[in-house]
N, C-alpha and C positions, 0 to 999 in steps of 0.2 A: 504494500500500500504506500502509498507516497504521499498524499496530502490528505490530509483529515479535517474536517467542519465540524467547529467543537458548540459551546453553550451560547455565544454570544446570537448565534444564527438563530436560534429557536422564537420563532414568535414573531423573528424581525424581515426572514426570509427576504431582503433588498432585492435579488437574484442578480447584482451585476456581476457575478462571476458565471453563473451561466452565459452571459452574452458575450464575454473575451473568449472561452475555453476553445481554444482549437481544435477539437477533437472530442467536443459534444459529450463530456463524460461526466457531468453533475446534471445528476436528476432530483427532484422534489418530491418530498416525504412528506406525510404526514403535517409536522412540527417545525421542521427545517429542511437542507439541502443534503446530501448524499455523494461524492467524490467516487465514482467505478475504478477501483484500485489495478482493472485491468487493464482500462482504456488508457488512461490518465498516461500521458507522458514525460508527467514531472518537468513542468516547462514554467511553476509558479503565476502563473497568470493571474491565477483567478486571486491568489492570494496578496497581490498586490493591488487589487481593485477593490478587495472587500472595504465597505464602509465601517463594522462593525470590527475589525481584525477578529474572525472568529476561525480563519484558517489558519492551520499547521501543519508542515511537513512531519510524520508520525517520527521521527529521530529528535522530533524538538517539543511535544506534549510534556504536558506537564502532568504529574500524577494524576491531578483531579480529572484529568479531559482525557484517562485512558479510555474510560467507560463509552466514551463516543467511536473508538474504535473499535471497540465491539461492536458497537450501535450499526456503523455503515456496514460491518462484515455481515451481519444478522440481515439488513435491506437488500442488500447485493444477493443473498444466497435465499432469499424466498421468492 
């Protein structure tokens, strides 16, 4: 997985990362956005347009926001 969408997204859902993504790989949830860890080319896009900074490359999450990686693997696999 390469980039992860953690708490700040939930509820605020902006989507201007969907609109840069090169490679169409954040879909919407429920709650918030979703990052396709297989698509994803790790190209940071999306994470420098967020208004909320609620994306992170998964090598740079912080304890709290592990549980959002779950989160996308659980969306991706149903």
């Amino acid at each position: 997985m390469a980039f992860v969408i953690t708490s700040p997204c939930i509820g605020e859902k902006a989507a201007e990362c969907v609109e840069v993504c090169p490679v169409d790989c954040i879909a919407e949830g429920e709650d918030q956005y979703f990052i396709d860890p297989d698509i994803c080319i790790d190209c940071g896009a999306c994470q420098a347009v967020c208004p909320v900074e609620a994306i992170y490359h998964e090598e740079e999450l912080q304890e709290e926001d592990m549980a959002f990686l779950e989160k996308a693997r659980k969306f991706y696999t149903t």
